[in-house]
Structure formats: structure tokens, C-alpha cells
N, C-alpha and C positions, 0 to 999 in steps of 0.2 A: 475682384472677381477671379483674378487669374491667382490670385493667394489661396483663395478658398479652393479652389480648382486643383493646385498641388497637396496641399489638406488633406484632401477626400482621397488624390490619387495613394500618398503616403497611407494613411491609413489603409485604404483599400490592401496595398502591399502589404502591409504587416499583418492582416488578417488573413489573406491566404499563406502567407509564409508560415502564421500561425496554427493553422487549420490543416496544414500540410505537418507539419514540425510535429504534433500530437500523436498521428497513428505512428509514427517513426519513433518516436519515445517508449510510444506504451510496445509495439512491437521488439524492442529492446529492451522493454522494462520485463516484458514477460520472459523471453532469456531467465533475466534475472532472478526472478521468480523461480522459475524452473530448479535454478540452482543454486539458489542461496533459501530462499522462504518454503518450497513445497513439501518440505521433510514435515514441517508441523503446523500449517498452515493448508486451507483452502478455500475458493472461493467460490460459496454455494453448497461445501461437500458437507458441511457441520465441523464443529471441533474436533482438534486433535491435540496433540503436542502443544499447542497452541489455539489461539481464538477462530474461528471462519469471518475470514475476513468481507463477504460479501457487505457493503456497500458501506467499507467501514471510515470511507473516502467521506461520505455524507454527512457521519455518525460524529468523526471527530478532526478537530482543529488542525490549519494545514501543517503549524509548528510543528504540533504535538505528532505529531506521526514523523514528520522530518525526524525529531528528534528520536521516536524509536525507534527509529529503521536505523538510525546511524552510530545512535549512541544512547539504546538503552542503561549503560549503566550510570548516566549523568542522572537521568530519568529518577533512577532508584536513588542515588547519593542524593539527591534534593528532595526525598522523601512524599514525591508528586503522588496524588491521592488515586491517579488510575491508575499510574504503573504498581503502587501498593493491591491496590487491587485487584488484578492481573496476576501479580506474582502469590497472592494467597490464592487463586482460583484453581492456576496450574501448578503450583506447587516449587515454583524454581521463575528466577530471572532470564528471562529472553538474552543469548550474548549478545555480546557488542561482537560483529562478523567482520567489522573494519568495510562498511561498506560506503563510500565518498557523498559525496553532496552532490555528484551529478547523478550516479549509479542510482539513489536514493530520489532522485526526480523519475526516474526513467519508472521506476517500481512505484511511485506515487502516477503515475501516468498510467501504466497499466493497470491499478487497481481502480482506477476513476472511469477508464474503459470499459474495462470489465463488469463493472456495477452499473454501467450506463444500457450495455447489451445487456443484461439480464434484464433491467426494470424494460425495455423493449420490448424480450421477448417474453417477457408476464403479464404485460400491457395487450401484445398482438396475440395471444392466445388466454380465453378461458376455463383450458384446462391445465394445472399444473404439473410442469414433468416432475416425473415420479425420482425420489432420492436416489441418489447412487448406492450402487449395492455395496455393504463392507465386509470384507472377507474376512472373516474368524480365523485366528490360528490355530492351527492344528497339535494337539497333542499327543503324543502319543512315545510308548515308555524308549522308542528307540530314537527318536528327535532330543526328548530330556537326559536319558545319556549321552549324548553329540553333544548338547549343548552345557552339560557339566564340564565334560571335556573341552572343548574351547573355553569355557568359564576359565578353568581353574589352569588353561596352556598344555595340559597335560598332551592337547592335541593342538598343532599350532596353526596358527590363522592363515589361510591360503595365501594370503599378498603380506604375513611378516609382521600385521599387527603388535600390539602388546597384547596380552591376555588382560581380562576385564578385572582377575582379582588383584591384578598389579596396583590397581586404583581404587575398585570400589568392590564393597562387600555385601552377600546376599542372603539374605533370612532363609537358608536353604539347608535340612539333612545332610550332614557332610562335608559340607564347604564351608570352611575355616579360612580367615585371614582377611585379608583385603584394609583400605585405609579407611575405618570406622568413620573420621570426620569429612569423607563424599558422601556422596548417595546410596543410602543401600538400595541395589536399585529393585529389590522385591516393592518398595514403598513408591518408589518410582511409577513402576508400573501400574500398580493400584492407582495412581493421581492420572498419569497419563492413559491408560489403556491404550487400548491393542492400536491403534492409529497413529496414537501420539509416540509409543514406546518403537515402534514400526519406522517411523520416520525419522527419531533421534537417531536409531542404527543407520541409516540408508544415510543419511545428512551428515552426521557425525561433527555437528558446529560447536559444538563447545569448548569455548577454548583452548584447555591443555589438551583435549580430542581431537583437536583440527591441527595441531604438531604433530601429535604422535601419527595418525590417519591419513595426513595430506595425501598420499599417493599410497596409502596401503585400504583402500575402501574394502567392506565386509563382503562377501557373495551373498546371494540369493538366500543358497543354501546354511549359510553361516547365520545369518538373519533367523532363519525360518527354527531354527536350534536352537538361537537364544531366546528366540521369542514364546517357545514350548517351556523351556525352560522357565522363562520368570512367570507366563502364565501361570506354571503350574503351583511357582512357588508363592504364588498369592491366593492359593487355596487352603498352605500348610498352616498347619494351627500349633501355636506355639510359638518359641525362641527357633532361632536359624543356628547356624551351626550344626556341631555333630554331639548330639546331646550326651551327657555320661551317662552311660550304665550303671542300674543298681547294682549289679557286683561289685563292681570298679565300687561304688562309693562305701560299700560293704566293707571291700578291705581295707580301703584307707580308716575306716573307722576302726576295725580291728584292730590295724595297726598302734593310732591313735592311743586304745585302750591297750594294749601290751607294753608299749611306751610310757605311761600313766603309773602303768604297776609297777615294772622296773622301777621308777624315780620315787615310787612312794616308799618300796621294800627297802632301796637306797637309804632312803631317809630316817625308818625305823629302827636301822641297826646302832 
């Protein structure tokens, strides 16, 4: 009796320790959240950059998320048929953010919370609140000049950044260069839209990004430039770059053919 009796009380102990230990987690997980996943992630808001994770606790296995929260590119290297599926949806692999085994408890804690209060507060109300509003970027011809400028360094990023064509190149009038084998990121944009492309800037987790970025984050205003910018250039039709003119190609032909003559009249003497 008196066995059974410490039993009950032990367990009793670990169930409040347990039941206590949860909102502590998830309230640290969302931290987390905050500043590692909400660039291209939300929960409830719809897709972005990334999946809406609402209730995605339920949806999939508790490994299988360990392991993308930690080390999405195991994920891909073993050829797993939802991270394959994921990365063809959004267009690019989620990094690896080097986030630990605990960190990645804390952020599975808070998204198991978080899916917990919303099926709550859908259950205890009727009517459904209404979507969150998504704010459109604004374009307009004095933001896609700014944000040419920044593109191309010609104007340079207020905290020291690199300029973007240092890395990647843009389907864009005028803008030459950049390293063809990244992202162009007009193409970018198109997969991502304004949320998902919105957030990669703000987050800046990518890799070789999160070196160059660590302590030089974009402003507001630096954002709101590039994001006019590749808007706009996912409207442009055609090749990027700075196209040749048919004069330009006029004389080179002329040339071509002057060239031609000489070597033939060469020839006939």
C-alpha cells in the first residue's frame, strides 16, 4: 500500500513538473520563433517564404519536424519525399540555421501550443476571424530607382551590407552582372511572392546571408526599394539585363561585312 502510495505521489510530481515545464518551453519556443522562423513562416497567416504552419504539430511526425527544424539539409541529402516536396513547392531548401536539439524542442512546444489555442478558439466561437490583412508593395518609379541603387551598391546599405549584385543576378533593364549560379532573384520573387520575398529580406537566414548580414540587417526603408524593385521586375517581359540596341548590332554587322570585303579583295589579288 504504502508502495502504491509513493507511485501515485511520483507520478503526480512529474505531471505537474510536466504541465508546468510546457508553457515555459512554448513561451521560449515562441522567442524562437519570433527570430529564427517568422521571416517565412506563420501560424494561421497563410503561406509565405515558407509553409503556414498552423497545426502542423498534428499534421506531421514528431522526428520529422525535429529533424527540419534542425537539420533540414539531412532531410534533402536522403532524398525524403516531403522535404522533396516542399522544396519543389517553394522553390529553394529551407537552411540549416544551426538551431540545437533543445532550441528545436522549445519551437516544437510552441507550435503544438499554438495549434492547441487556435483549435480552442474555433471550437469556442462560431464565427471565424477574419484573415489577416497582407500589405501589398508599393511601387512606384522613385522606390525602383532606390532600389536599383542599392541592387547594384551604386548606393550603399545603411548598416555596411554587400550589395545584392555581389551574389545574385536580376532579370532586370540595366542590371548586369551578378553570380548566374544563385538565385536570380526576379524568379525568386515570382515563387516566393511579396510575403515570402518580404521576409527573406527582414530574416536574412541563408547561409552565406547570415555571414555577410549577421549585424548589418536591411532598414525598413531598404526593404520597401528592393521589394518595388523585384516586384516590378516580375512584370518585365523578356531577357534581364541591358538589352543591345539595334544600332549597336547594325554596326557590328557593318563592321563584320567591311571586314569580309577586305579579306576577300585580299584574296583575289
Amino acid at each position: 500500500m504504502a508502495h502504491s502510495c509513493r507511485l501515485l505521489n511520483c507520478l503526480t510530481s512529474l505531471l505537474v513538473l510536466f504541465s508546468t515545464a510546457l508553457p515555459v518551453l512554448a513561451d521560449q519556443g515562441k522567442d524562437l520563433f519570433d527570430k529564427q522562423c517568422a521571416g517565412c513562416h506563420t501560424i494561421g497567416g497563410g503561406d509565405g517564404g515558407g509553409p503556414d504552419l498552423k497545426g502542423v504539430v498534428a499534421k506531421r511526425p514528431h522526428e520529422w519536424l525535429e529533424s527540419v527544424i534542425s537539420e533540414p539539409n539531412k532531410l534533402t541529402a536522403s532524398k525524403d519525399p516531403t522535404q522533396a516536396e516542399l522544396v519543389k513547392k517553394y522553390g529553394y531548401e529551407m537552411p540549416n540555421l544551426g538551431i540545437g536539439h533543445d532550441d528545436t524542442r522549445k519551437i516544437m512546444a510552441y507550435l503544438a501550443a499554438a495549434g492547441a489555442a487556435d483549435s480552442g478558439a474555433v471550437a469556442a466561437s462560431s464565427t471565424p476571424a477574419p484573415p489577416s490583412e497582407k500589405v501589398e508593395t508599393v511601387v512606384t518609379p522613385e522606390l525602383i530607382a532606390q532600389g536599383k541603387a542599392l541592387f547594384t551598391g551604386s548606393i550603399r546599405l545603411t548598416k555596411g551590407g554587400a550589395p545584392c549584385l555581389s551574389c545574385h543576378s536580376i532579370t532586370y533593364p540595366g542590371i548586369d552582372g551578378g553570380n548566374l549560379s544563385i538565385a536570380d532573384l526576379s524568379k525568386s520573387y515570382q515563387k516566393m511572392g511579396d510575403t515570402g520575398m518580404k521576409g527573406a529580406l527582414k530574416a536574412l537566414k541563408f547561409p552565406t546571408m547570415k555571414k555577410i548580414y549577421a549585424d548589418r540587417p536591411l532598414t525598413d526603408e531598404e526593404i520597401a526599394a528592393l521589394m518595388a524593385l523585384f516586384k516590378d521586375s516580375a512584370t518585365q517581359k523578356g531577357g534581364g539585363g541591358c538589352p543591345v540596341p539595334f544600332s549597336v548590332m547594325g554596326g557590328g554587322l557593318f563592321v563584320l561585312l567591311l571586314l569580309g570585303l577586305t579579306l576577300y579583295k585580299r584574296r583575289i589579288r
